[in-house]
Structures are given as structure tokens and as C-alpha cells.
N, CA, C and O of each residue as an XYZ file, in Angstrom:
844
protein
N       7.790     -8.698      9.184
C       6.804     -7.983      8.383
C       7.499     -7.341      7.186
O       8.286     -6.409      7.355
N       7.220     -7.824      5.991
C       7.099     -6.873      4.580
C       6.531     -6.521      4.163
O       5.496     -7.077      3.799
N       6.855     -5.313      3.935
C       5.465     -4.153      3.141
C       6.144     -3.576      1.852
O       7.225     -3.062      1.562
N       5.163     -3.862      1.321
C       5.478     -3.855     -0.442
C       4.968     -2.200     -0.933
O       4.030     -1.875     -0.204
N       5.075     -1.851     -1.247
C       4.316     -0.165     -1.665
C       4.004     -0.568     -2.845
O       4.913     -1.025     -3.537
N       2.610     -0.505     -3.399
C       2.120     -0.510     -4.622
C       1.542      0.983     -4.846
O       1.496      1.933     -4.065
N       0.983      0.814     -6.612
C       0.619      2.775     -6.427
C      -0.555      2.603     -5.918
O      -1.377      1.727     -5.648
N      -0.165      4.967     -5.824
C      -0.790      5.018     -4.398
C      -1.373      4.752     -3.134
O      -0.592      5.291     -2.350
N      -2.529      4.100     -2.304
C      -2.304      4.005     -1.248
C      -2.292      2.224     -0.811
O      -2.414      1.817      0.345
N      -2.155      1.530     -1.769
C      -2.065      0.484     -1.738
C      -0.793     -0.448     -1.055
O       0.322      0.015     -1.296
N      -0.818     -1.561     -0.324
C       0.151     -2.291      0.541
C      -0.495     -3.590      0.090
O      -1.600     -4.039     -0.216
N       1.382     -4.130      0.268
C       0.852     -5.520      0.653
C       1.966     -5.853      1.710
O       3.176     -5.647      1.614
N       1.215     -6.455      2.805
C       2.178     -7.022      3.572
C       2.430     -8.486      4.135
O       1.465     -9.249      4.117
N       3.008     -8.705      4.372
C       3.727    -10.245      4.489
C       4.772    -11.099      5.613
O       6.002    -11.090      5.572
N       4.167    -11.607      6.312
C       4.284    -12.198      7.250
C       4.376    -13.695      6.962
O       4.902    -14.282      6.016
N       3.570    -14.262      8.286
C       2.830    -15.652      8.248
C       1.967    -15.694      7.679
O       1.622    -16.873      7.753
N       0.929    -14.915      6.782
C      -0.093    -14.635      5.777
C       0.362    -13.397      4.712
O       1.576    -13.212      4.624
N      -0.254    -12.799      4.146
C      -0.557    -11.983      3.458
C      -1.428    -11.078      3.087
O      -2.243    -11.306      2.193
N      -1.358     -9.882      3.762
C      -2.385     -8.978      3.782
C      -2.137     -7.830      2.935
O      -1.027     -7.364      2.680
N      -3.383     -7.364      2.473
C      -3.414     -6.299      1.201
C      -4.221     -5.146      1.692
O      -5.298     -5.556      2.123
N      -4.071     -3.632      1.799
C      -4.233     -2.982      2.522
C      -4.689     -2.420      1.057
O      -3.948     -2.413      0.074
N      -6.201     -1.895      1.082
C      -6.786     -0.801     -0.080
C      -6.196     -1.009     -1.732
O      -5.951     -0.126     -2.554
N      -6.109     -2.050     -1.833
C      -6.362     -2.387     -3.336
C      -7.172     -2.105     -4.425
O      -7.901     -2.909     -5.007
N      -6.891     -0.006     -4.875
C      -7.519      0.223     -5.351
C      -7.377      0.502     -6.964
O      -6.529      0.044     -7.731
N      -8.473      1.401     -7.245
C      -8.480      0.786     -8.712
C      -7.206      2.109     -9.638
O      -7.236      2.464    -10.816
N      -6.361      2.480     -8.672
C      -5.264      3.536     -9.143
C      -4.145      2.501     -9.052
O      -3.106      2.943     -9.542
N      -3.995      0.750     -8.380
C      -3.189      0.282     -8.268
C      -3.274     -1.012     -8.815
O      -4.294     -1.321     -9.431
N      -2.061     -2.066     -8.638
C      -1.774     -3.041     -9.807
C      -2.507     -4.168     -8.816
O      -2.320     -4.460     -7.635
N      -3.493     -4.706     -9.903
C      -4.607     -5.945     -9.814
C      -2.997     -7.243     -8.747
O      -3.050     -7.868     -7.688
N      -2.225     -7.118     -9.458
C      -1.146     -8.033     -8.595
C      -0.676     -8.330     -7.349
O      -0.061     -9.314     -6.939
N      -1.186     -6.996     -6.621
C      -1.189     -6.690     -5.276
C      -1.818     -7.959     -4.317
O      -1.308     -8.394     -3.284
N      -3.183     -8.460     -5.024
C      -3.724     -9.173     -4.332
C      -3.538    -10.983     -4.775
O      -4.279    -11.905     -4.433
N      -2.656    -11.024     -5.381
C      -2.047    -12.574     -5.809
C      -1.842    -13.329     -4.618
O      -1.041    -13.054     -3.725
N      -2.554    -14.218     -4.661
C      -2.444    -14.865     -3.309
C      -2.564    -14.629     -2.126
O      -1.953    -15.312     -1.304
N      -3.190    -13.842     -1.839
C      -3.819    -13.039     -0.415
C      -4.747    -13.751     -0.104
O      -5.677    -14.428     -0.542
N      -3.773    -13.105      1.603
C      -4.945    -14.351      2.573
C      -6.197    -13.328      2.967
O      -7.361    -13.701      3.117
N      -5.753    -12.057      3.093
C      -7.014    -11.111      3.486
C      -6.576     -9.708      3.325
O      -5.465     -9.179      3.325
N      -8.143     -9.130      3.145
C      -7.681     -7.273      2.456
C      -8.381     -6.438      3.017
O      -9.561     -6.616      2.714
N      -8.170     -5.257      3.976
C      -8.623     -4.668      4.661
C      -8.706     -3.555      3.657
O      -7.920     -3.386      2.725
N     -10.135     -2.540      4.064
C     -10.453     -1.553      3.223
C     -10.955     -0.329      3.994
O     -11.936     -0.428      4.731
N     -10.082      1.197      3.782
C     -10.129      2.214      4.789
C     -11.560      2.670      4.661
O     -12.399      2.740      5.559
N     -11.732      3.064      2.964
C     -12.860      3.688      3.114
C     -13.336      3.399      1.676
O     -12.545      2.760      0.983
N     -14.617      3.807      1.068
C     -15.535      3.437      0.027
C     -14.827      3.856     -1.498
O     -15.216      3.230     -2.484
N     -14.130      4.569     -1.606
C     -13.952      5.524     -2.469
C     -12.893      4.621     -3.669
O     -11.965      3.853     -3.415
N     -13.303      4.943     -4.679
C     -12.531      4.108     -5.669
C     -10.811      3.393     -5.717
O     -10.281      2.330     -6.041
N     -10.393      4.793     -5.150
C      -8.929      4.703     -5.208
C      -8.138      3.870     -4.469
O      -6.971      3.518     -4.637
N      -9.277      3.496     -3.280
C      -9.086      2.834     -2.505
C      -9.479      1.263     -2.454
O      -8.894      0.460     -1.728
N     -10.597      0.919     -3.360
C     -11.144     -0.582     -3.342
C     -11.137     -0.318     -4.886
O     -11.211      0.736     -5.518
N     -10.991     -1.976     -5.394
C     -11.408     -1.753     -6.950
C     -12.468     -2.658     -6.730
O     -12.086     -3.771     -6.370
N     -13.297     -2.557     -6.805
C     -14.913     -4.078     -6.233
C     -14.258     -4.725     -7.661
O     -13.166     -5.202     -7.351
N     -14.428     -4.851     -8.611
C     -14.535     -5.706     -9.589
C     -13.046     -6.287     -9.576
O     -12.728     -7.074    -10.468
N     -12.042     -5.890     -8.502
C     -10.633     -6.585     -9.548
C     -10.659     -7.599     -7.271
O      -9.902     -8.560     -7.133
N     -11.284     -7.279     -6.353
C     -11.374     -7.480     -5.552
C     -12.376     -9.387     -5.586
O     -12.077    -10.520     -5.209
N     -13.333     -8.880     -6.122
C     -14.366     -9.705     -6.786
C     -13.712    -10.797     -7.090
O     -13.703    -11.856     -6.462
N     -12.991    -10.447     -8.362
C     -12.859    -11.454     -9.376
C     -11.836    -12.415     -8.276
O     -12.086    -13.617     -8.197
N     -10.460    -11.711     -7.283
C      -9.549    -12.411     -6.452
C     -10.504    -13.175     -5.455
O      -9.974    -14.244     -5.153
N     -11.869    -12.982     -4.764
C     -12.335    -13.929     -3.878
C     -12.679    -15.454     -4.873
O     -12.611    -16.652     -4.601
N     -13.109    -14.600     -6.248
C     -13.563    -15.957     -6.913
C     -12.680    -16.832     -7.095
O     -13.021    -18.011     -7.007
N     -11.322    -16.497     -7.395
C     -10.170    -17.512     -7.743
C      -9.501    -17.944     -6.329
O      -8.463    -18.599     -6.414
N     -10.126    -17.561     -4.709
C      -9.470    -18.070     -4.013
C     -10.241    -17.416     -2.854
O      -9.997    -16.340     -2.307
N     -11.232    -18.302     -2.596
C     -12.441    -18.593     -1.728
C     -12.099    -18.283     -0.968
O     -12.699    -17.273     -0.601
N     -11.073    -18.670     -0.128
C     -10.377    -18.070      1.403
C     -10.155    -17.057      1.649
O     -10.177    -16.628      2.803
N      -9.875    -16.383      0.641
C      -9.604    -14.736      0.872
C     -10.797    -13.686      1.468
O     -11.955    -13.498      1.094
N      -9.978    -13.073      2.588
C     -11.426    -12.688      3.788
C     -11.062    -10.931      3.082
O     -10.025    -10.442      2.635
N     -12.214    -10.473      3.231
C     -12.023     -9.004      3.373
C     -12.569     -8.511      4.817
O     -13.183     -9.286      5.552
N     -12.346     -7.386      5.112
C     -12.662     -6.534      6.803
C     -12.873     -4.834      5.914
O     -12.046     -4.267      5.201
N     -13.824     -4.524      6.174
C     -14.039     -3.100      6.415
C     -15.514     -2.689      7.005
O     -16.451     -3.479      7.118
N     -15.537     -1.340      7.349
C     -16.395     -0.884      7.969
C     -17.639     -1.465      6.592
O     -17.466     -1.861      5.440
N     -18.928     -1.244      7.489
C     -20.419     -2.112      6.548
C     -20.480     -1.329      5.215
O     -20.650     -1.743      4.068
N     -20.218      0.427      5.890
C     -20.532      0.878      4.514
C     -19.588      0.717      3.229
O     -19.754      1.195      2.107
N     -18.891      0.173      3.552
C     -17.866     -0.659      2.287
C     -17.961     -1.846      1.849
O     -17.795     -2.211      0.685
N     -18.320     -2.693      3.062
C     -19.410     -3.813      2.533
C     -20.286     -3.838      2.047
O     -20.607     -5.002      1.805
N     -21.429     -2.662      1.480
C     -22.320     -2.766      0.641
C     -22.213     -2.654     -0.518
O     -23.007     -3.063     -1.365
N     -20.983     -1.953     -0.727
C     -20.169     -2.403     -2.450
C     -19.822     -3.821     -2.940
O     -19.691     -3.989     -4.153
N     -19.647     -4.958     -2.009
C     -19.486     -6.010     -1.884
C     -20.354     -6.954     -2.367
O     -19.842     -8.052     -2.584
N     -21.890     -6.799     -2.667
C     -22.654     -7.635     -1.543
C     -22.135     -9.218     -2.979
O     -22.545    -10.290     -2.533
N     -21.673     -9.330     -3.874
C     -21.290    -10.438     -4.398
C     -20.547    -11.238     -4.066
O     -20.475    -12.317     -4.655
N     -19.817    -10.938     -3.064
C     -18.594    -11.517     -2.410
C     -18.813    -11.591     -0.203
O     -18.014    -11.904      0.680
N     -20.345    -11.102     -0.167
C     -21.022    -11.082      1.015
C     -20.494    -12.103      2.149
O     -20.187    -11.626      3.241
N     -20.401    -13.225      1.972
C     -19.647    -14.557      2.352
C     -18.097    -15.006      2.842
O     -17.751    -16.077      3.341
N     -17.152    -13.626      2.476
C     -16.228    -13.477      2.303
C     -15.896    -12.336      3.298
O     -14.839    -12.223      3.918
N     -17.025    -11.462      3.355
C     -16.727     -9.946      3.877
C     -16.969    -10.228      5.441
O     -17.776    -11.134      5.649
N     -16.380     -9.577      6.649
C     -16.414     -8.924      7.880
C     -16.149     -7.743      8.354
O     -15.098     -7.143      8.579
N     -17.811     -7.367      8.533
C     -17.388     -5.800      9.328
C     -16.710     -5.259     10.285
O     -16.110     -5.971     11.089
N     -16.693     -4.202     10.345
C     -14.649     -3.725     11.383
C     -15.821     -1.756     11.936
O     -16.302     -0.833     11.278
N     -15.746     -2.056     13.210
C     -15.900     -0.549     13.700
C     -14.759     -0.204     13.906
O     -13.894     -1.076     13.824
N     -14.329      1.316     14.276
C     -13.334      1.974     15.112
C     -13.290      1.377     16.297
O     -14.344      1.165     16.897
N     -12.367      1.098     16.700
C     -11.696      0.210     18.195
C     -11.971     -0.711     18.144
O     -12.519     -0.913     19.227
N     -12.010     -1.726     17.496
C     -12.434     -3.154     17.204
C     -11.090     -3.835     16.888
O     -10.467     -3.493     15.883
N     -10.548     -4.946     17.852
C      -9.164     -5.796     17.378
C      -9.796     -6.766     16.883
O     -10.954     -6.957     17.256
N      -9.132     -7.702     15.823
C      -9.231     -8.812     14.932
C      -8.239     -9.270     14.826
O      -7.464     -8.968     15.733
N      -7.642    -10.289     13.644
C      -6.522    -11.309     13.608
C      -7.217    -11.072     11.650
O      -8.305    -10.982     11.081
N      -6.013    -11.069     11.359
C      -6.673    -11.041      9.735
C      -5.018    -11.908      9.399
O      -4.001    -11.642     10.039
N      -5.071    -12.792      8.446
C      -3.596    -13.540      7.923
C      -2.323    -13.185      8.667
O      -1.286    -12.646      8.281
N      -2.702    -13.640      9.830
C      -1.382    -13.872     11.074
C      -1.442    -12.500     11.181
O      -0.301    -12.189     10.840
N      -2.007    -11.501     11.425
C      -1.696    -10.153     11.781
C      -2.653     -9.999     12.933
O      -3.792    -10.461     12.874
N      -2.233     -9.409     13.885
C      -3.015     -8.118     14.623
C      -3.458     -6.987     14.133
O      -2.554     -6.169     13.963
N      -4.737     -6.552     13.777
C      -5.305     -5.152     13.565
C      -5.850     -4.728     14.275
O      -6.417     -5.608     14.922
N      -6.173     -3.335     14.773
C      -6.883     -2.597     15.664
C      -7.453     -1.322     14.671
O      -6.641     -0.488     14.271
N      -8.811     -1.228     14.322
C      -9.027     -0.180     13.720
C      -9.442      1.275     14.443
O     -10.238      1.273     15.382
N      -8.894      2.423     13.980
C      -8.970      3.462     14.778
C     -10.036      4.577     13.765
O     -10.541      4.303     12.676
N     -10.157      5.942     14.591
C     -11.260      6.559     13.726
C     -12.475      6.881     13.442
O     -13.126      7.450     14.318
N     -13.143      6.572     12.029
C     -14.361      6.642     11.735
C     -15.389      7.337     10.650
O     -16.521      7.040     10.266
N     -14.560      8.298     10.365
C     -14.496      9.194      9.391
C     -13.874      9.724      8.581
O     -12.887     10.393      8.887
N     -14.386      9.529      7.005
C     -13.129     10.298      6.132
C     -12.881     11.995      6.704
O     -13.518     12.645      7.533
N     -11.499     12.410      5.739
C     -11.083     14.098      6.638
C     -12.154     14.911      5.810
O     -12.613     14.386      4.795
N     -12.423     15.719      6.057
C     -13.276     16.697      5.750
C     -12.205     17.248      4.061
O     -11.006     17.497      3.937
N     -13.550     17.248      2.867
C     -12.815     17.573      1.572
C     -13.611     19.331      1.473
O     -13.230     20.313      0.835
N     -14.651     19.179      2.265
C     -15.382     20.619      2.176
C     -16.945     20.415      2.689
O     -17.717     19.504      2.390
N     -17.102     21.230      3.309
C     -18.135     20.939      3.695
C     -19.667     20.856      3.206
O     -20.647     20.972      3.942
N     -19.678     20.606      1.657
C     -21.052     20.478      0.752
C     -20.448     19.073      0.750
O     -21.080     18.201      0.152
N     -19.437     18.793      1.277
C     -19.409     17.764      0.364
C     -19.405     15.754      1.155
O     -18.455     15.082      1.556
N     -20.391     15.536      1.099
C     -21.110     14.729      2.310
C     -19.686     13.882      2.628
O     -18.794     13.826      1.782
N     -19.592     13.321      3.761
C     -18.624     12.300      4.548
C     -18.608     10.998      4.510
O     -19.753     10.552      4.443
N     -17.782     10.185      4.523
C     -17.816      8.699      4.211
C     -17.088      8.362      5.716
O     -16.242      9.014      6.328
N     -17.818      6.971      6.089
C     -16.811      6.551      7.204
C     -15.545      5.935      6.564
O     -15.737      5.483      5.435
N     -14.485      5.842      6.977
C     -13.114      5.685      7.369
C     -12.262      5.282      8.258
O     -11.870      6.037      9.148
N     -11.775      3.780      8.116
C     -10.954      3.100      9.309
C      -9.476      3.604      8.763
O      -9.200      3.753      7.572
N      -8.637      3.822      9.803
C      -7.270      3.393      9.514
C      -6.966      1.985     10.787
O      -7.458      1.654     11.866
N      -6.057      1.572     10.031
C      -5.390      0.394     10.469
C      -4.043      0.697     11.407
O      -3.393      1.666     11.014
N      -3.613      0.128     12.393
C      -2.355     -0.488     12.811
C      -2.725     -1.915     12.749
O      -3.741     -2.512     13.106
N      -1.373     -2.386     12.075
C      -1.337     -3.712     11.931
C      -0.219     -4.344     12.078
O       0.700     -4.251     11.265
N      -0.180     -5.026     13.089
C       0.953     -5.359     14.213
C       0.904     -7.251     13.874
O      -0.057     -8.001     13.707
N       2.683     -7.558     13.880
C       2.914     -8.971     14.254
C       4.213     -8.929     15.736
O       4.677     -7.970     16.352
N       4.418    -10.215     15.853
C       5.195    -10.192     16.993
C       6.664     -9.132     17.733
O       7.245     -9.151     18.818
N       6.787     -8.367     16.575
C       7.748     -7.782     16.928
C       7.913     -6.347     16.135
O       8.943     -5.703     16.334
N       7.097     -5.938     15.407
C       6.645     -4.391     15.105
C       4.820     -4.743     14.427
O       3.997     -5.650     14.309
N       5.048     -3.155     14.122
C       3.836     -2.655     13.635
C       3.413     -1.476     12.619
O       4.171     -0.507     12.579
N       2.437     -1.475     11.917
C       2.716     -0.036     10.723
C       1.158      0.417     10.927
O       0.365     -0.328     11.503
N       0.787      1.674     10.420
C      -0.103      2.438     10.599
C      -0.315      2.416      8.879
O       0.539      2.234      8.012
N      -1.932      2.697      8.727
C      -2.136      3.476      7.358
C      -3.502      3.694      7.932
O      -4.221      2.988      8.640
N      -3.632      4.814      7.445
C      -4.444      6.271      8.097
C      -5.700      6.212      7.065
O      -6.776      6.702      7.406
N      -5.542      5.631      5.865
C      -6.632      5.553      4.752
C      -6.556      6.980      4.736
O      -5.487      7.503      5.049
N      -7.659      7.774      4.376
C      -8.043      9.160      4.064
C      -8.288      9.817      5.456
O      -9.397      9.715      5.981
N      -7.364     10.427      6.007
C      -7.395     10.859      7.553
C      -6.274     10.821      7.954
O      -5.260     10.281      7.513
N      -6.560     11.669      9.184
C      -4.912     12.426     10.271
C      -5.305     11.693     11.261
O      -4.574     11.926     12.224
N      -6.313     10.713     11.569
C      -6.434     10.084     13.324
C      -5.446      9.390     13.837
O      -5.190      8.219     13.558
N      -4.822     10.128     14.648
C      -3.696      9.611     15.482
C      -3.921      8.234     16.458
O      -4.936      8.131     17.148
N      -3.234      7.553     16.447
C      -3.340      6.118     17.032
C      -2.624      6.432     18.816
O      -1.533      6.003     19.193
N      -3.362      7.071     19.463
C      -2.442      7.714     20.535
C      -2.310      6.672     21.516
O      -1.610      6.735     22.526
N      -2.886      5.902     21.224
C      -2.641      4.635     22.684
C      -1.135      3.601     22.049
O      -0.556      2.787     22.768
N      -0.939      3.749     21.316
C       0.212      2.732     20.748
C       1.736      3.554     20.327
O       1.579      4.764     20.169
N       2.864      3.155     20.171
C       3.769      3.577     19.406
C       4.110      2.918     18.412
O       4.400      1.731     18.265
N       4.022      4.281     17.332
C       3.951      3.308     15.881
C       5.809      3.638     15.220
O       6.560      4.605     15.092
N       5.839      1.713     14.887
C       6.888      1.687     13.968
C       7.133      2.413     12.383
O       8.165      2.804     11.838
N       5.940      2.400     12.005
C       6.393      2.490     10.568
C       4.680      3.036      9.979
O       3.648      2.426     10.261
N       4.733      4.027      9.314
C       3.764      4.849      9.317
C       3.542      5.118      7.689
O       4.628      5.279      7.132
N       2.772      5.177      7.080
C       2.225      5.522      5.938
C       1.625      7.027      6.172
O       0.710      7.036      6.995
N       1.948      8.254      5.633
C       1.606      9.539      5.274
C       1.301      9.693      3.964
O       2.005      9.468      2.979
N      -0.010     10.170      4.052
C      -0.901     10.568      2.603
C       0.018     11.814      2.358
O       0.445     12.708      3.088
N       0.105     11.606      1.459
C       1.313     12.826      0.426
C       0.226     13.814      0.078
O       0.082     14.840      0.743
N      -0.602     13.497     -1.035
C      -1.754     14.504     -1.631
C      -2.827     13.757     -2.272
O      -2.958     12.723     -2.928
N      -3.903     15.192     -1.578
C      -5.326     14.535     -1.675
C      -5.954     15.866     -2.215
O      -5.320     16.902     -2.421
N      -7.249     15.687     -2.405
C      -7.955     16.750     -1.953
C      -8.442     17.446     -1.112
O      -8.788     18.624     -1.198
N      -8.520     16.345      0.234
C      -8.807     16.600      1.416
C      -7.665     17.115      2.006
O      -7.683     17.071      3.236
N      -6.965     17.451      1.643
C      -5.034     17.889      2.755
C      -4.611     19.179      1.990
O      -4.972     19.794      0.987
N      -3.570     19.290      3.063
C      -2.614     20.257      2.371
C      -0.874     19.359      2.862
O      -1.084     18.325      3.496
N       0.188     19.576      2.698
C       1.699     19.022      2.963
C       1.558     19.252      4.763
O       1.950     18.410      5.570
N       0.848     20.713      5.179
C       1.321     20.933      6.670
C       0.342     20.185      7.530
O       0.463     20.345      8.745
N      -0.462     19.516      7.157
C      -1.005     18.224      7.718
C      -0.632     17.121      7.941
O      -0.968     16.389      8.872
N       0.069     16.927      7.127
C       0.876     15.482      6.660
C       2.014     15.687      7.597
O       2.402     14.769      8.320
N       2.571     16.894      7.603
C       3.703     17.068      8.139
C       3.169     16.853     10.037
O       3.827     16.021     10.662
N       2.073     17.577     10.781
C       1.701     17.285     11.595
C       1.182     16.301     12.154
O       1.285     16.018     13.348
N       0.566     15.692     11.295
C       0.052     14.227     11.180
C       1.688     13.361     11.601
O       1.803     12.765     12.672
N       2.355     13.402     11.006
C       3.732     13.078     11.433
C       4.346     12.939     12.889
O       4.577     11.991     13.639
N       4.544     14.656     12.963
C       5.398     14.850     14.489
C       4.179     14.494     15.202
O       4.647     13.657     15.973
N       2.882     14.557     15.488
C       1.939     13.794     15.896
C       2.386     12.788     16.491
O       3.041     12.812     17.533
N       1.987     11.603     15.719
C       2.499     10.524     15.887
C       3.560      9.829     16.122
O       3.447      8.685     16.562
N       4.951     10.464     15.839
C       6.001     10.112     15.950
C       7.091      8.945     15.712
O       8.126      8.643     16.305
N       6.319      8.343     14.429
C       7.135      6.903     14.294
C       8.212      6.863     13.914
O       8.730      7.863     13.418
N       9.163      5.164     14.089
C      10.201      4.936     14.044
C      10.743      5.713     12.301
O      11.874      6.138     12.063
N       9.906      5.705     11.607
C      10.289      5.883     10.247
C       8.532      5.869      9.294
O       7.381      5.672      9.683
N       8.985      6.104      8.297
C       7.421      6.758      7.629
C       7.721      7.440      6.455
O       8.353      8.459      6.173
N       6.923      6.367      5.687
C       6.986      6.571      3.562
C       6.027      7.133      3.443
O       5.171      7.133      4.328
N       5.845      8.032      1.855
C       4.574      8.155      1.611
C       3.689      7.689      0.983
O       4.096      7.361     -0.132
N       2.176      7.393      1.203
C       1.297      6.386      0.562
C       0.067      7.792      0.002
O       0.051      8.820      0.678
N      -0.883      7.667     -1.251
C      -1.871      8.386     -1.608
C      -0.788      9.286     -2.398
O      -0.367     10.165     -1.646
N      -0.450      9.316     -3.145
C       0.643      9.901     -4.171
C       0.300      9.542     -5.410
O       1.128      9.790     -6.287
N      -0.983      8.875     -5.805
C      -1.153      8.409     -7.482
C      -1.775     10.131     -7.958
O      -2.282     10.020     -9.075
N      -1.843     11.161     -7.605
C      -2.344     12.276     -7.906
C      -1.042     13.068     -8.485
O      -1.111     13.613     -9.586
N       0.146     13.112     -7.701
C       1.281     13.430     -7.929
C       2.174     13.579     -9.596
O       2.549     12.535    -10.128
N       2.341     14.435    -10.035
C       3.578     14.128    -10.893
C       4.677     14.314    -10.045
O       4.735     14.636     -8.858
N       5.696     14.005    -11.024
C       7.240     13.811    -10.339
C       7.859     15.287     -9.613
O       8.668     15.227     -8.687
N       7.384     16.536    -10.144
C       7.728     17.496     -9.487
C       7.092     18.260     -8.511
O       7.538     19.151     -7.788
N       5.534     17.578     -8.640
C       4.663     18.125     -7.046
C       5.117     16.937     -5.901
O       4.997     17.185     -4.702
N       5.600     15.745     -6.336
C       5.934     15.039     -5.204
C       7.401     15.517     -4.726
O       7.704     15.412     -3.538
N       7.996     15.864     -5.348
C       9.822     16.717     -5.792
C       9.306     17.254     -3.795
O       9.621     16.937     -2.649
N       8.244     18.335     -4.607
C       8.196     19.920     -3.448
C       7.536     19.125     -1.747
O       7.587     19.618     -0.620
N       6.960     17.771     -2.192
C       6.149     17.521     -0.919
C       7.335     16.789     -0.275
O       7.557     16.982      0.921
N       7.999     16.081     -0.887
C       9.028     14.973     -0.218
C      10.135     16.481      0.536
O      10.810     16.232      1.535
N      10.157     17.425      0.131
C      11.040     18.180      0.659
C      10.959     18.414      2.186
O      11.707     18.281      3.155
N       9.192     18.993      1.840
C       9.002     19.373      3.104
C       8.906     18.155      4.256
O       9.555     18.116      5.301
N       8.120     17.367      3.880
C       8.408     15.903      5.006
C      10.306     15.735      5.667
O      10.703     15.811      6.830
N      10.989     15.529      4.574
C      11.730     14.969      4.874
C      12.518     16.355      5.849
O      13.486     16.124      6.574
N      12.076     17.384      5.746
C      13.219     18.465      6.649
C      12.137     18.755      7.884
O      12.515     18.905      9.046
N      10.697     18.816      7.464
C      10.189     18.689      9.133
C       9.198     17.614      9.951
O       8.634     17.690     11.042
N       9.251     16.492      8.830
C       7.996     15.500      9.507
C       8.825     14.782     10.855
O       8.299     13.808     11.395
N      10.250     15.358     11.406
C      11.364     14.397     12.312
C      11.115     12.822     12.804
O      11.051     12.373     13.949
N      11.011     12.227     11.662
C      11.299     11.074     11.403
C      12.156     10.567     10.119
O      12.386     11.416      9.258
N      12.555      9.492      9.961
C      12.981      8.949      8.785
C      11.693      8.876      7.555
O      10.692      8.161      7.610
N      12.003      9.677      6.650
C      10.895      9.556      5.858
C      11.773      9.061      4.207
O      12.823      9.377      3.647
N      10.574      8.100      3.914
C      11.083      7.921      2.366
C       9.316      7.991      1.575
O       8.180      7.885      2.039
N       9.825      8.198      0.332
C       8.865      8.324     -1.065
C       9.238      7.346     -1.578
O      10.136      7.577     -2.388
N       8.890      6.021     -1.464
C       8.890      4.972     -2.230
C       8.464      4.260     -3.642
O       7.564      3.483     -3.323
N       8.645      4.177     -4.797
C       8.492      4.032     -5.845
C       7.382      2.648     -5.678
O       7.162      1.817     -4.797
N       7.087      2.806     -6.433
C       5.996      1.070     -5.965
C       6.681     -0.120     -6.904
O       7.101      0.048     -8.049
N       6.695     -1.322     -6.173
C       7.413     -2.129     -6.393
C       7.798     -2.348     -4.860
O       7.069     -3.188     -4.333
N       8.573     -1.907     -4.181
C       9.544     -1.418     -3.219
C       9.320     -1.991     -1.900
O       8.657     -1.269     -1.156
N       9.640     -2.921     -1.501
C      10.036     -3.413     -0.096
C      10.337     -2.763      0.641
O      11.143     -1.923      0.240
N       9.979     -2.683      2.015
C      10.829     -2.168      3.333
C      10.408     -3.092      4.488
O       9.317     -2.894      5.023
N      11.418     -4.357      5.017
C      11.603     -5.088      5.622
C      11.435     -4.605      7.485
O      11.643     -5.444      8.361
């Protein structure tokens, strides 16, 4: 498994297929070059770009998307293409194992209505990585290798992220949801992760492989 970090919460990973994790419209249209399939956490821009999503089913028919319905109704041009995904639901998406966990985005305030929200583990024969989309739901039935932590949102604060962490406890864990960030609010967040999230944590530049 390779996982590529694109900006903010965007992945691509790479196996025996190629899967693209929230290809949104804060990240590079390139992400999805040749993808076999693209899973989507939740509705919200940053997270799906419909029109740069769109245009990749048109140039390559095969390409499946999976997210919960209410993200499929942003879709409906590419309807043919799309499969809905509840919380606890396993699938097979481009040689991967997924299990979606969850259900709900995290609370940004309470006027302020809720979107559903999958996060992913997405497992091949010999590890597995987590991305949480917009949410702390812990994957408690599994042990996770390699973990994606939302850096900053509106919905968070750092001592979430940081709990969200020792939570879960994975082998190691970058941060993803960082297109909000300049270089010196990510400076103060990478601090705190890296002295109490007790795991291996990196802030990955996008571009950036981790094998």
C-alpha cells in the first residue's frame, strides 16, 4: 500500500488498483489520474469536487465512486458510476478492503445542521490506514496501522486530535485536513501531536509518499 498525501484531506492510494480518498476541491484535480475508485467521507466541498470528479468518470467509465446516498445526490450525473456505503458496511473498492465506520459529521455548533459522515479503514493483505473524514469515530474493533488526523477544522480543537490519537493508537499517523493552516498555525499543531499524540506522527507536505 501507497499513500500519496495530496492537499488537505485528500489520498491517493495504491496497490493492485488505485484508490482516491476525498478528492476535494482544496486539492490537485491529479489525484484522480487513473483511478480505479474514490470513496467520499462526507458532502462538503473540501472534500468532493463534483465537477473535477464528473469530468474523471467521463474520461474513464470504470471509475466507481462509494459514499453514503447523501453524497450521492451531488452526483446524480455520474448516477451509474456511484454506490452507496452505510456505517458498518464492508466492500472491495480497486483491490482494497473497506469497512465504513460512523455516520455523522463532528458537531461545528449546534445551529448549525449535521451532515452524515463515513470514515474509512482501508485494508490490503498485509496493513491498513484509517481516514476519519470530518470526525473522531474510533474504529475500536480493528488495529490501525497508519492513521490520518485532521489537524484543523472548524469543528476541532488540537486536544481532540491529540485524543482522537492515543484513542486509537496506531502504528504511526500524518496529518490530513490542514488546507486551513498557514505554516505557523501548523508549526504550533505539529508540536503538540508530535510530543503527546504517542505515536509516530508526521505533517506531510503533499506530493509525499509513505510506503
Amino acid at each position: 500500500m501507497r499513500i500519496t498525501k495530496f492537499t488537505h484531506s485528500c489520498l491517493r492510494i495504491e496497490g493492485a488498483g488505485v484508490l482516491v480518498v476525498d478528492p476535494g476541491e482544496f486539492s490537485e484535480e491529479s489525484a484522480l489520474d487513473g483511478a480505479d475508485a474514490v470513496v467520499i467521507t462526507h458532502e462538503h466541498s473540501d472534500h468532493v469536487d463534483v465537477a473535477a470528479l464528473t469530468a474523471a468518470v467521463h474520461r474513464r467509465p470504470e471509475l466507481r465512486v462509494f459514499a453514503h446516498q447523501d453524497v450521492l445526490k451531488l452526483l446524480g450525473e455520474i448516477s451509474g458510476a456511484t454506490t452507496a456505503v452505510t456505517a458498518g458496511e464492508e466492500f472491495e473498492a480497486a483491490g482494497f478492503r473497506l469497512r465504513a465506520y460512523g455516520g455523522q459529521h463532528a458537531i461545528i455548533h449546534p445551529y448549525v445542521p449535521r451532515f452524515a459522515n463515513l470514515g474509512f479503514l482501508i485494508s490490503d493483505e498485509t496493513t491498513n490506514m484509517y481516514h476519519p473524514g470530518d470526525s473522531f469515530v474510533v474504529p475500536e474493533d480493528v488495529t490501525v496501522d497508519t492513521l490520518g488526523i485532521p489537524l484543523n477544522a472548524p469543528w476541532m480543537k488540537v486536544a481532540e486530535a491529540i485524543a482522537f490519537a492515543r484513542a486509537v493508537r496506531p502504528g504511526r499517523a500524518f496529518a490530513i485536513h490542514d488546507g486551513l493552516l498557514n505554516e505557523r498555525g501548523a508549526a504550533v499543531s505539529d508540536k503538540h501531536l508530535e510530543g503527546f499524540a504517542e505515536t509516530k506522527y508526521q505533517h506531510l507536505a503533499p506530493g509525499t509518499t509513505l510506503d
